[in-house]
C-alpha positions as CSV (number, residue, x, y, z in Angstrom):
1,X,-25.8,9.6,-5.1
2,X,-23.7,6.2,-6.1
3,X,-21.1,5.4,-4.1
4,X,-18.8,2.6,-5.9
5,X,-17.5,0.9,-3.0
6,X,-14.2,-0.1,-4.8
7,X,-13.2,3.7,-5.3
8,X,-14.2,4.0,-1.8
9,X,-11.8,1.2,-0.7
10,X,-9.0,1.9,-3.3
11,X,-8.8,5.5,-1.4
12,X,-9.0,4.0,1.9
13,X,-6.2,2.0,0.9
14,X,-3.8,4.5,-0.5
15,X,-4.8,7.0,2.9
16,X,-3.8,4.5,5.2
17,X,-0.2,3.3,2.8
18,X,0.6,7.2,2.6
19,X,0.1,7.4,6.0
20,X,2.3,5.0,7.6
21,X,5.1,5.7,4.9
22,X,5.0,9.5,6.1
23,X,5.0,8.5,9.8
24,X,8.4,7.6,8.9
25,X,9.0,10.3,6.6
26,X,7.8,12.6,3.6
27,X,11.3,11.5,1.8
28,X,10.3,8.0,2.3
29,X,6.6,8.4,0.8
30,X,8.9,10.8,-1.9
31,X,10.9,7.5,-2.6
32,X,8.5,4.6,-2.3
33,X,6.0,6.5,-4.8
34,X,9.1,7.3,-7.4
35,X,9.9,4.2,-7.6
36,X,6.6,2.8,-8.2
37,X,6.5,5.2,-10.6
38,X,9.5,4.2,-12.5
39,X,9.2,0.5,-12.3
40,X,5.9,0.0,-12.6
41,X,4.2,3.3,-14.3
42,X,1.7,3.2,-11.3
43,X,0.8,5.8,-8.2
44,X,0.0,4.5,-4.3
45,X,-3.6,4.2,-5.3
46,X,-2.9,1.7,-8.1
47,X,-1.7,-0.9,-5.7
48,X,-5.1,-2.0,-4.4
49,X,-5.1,-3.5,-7.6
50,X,-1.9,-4.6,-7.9
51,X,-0.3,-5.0,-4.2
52,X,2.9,-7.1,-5.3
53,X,4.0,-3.7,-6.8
54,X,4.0,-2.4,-3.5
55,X,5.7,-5.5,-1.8
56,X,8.3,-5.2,-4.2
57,X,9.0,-1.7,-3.8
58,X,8.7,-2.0,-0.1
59,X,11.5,-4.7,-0.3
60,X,13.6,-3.2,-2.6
61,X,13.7,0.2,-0.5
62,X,14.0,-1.2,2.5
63,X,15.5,-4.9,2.9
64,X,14.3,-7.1,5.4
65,X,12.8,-3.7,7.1
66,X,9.9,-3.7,5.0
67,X,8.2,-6.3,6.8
68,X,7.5,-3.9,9.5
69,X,6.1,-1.4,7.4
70,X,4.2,-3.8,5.9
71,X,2.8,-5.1,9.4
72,X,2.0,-1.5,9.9
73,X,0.2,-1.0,6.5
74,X,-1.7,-4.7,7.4
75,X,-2.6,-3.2,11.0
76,X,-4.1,0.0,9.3
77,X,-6.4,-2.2,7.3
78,X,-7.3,-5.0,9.6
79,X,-10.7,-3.1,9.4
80,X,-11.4,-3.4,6.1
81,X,-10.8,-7.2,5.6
82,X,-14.5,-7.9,4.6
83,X,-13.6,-6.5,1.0
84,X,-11.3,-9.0,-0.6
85,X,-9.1,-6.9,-2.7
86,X,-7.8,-5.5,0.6
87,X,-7.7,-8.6,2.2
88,X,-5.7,-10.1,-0.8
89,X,-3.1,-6.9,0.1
90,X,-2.5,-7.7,3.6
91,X,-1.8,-11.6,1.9
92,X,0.2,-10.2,-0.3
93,X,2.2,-7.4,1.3
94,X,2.5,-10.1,4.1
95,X,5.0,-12.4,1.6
């Protein structure tokens, strides 16, 4: 069996966004996924790729809060740093 280690991390990623947006709240996850929806055409797992989607959202829905969620979010993946997409997130997410 082959394993593509990006899917791998790309789900990884979206588990660990989902789950510190529903520690908050389901109406939160509800909200921050819409909205990525209808500003960018993309769903939680699309922003491995594309992180600044997230940050955006993040800021939008929240203010000057989202930078704890995103510390969260960065804490979640600390593990995961050797692959650099995710590492370019918790840079990203971080701004």
């Amino acid at each position: 069996m082959n394993i593509d280690k990006k899917q791998v991390m790309k789900a990884l990623t979206s588990f660990y966004i989902e789950k510190v947006l529903l520690d908050i709240g389901k109406p939160i996850l509800d909200k921050v996924s819409i909205k990525l929806y209808k500003e960018y055409h993309c769903y939680i797992p699309d922003c491995y790729e594309h992180p600044d989607y997230l940050n955006n959202v993040l800021k939008s829905v929240f203010g000057n809060s989202h930078v704890a969620i995103s510390q969260s979010i960065k804490i979640e993946l600390m593990e995961h740093l050797e692959d650099s997409t995710v590492q370019r997130m918790v840079n990203v997410i971080g701004n």
